[in-house]
Structure formats: structure tokens, C-alpha cells
N, C-alpha and C positions, 0 to 999 in steps of 0.2 A: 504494500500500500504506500502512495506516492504521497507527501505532504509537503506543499511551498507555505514557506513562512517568511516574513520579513526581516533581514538581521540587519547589524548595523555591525560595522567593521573598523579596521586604524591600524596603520604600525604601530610601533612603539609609541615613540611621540608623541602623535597624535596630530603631526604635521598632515598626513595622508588618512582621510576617514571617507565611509561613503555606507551606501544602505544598499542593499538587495535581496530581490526576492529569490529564494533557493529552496531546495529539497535535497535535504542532507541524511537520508533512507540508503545513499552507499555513498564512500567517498574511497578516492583512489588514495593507494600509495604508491611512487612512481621510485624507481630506480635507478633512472636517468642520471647523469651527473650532476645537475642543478639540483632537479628534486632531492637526489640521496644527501648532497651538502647542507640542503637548505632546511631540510626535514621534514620538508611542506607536505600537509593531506589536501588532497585537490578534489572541488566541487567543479561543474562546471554548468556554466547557463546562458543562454540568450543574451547579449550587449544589452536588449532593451528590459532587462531586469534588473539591471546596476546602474546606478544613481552614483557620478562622484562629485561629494558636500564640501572636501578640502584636499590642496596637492595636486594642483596641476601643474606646476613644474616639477615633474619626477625623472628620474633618472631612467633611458630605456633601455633594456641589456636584451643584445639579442647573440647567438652560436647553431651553428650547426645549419642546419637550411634558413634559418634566420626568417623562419616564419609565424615563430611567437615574440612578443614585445613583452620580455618581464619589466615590468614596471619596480622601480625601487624609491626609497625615500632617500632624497637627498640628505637627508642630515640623522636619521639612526640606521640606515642605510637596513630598513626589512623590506622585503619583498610581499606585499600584502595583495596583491592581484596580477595576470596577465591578459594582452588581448592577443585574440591571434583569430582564426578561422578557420571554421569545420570544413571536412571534402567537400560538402553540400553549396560552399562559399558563404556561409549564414557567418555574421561575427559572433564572437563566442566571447566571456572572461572565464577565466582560470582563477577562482577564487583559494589562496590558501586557509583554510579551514581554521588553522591555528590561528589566524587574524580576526575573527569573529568574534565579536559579544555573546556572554552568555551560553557557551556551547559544551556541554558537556563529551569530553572527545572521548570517553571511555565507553561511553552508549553508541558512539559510531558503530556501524557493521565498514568495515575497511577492507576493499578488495584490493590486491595485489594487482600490478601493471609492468609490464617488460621493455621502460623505454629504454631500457640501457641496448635493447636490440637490434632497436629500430636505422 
């Protein structure tokens, strides 16, 4: 059973905040290089389900096909969202989970992902 809720997000800081609606019933964990450093659990949703409130001058880190924009905070330098785009070309954010308000990450159900393959 799928459930979108509305959360509200932030790096550290609090320089970079914004709100989205999401449905956190699975969330990845990626193995990729970024992912595995970063430690990030990754939601993902629709561009027009994210709202960003503060932080638009952010830092954009991109590697490898250089078809995702991690986005970083210039000044406690977290990674609290990404844009990039699905096969379908729909834009997409790459929300890190850990950035979220209020989220208990231990209720997550966490599926495994093999980006280190890719």
C-alpha cells in the first residue's frame, strides 16, 4: 500500500530547505560511489512534487554520464537532493531520505540497488 505524504527537508544548516510530497513504503540503498560515501537512502518523485523554500545557489556535482545534478550546500557542504531524469525523459528529484523531517529510518523497508554496476 502506496502512501504520499508531505515532508519538509534541509541540510545541515538549514541554508538548503524545501517540502515534498513523497511515498517512503520503499526507499533505495545504492552502492554506487557517491551513494556508498554519502550514505544517502534515496526516494524518488516527480520534479513537480518538490517545492525548493531556501538554497538556490547550490553547489552542482555531477560524474560518470553526468546525467544526475547532485545538488550540495554551499556552506555545510550535504547533499540533501538530486535532479536528473527518468528513461521516460519525465524530470525526476533524488531525494536523500536522511534529509527529511520527522522520519523514522528504522520503519523504512530498504531495498538494495546495484549502481556500483551500472
Amino acid at each position: 500500500m502506496t502512501e504520499t505524504k508531505t515532508y519538509t527537508g534541509s541540510c545541515h544548516c538549514g541554508h538548503v530547505a524545501y517540502e515534498v510530497d513523497a511515498d517512503l513504503n520503499q526507499v533505495i540503498s545504492c552502492n554506487c560511489s557517491i551513494c556508498r560515501k554519502r550514505g544517502a537512502l534515496l526516494a524518488f518523485v516527480p520534479e513537480d512534487n518538490f517545492r525548493l523554500k531556501s538554497g538556490e545557489a547550490l553547489t552542482d556535482y555531477q560524474f560518470n554520464r553526468k546525467v544526475i545534478h547532485h545538488m550540495f550546500c554551499p556552506t555545510c557542504g550535504v547533499g540533501a537532493f538530486a535532479r536528473g531524469i527518468r528513461p521516460d525523459g519525465a524530470k525526476m528529484i533524488a531525494l536523500n531520505v536522511r534529509c527529511l523531517d520527522g522520519v523514522d529510518l528504522d520503519a523504512l523497508t530498504v531495498r538494495k540497488f546495484d549502481g556500483a554496476s551500472l
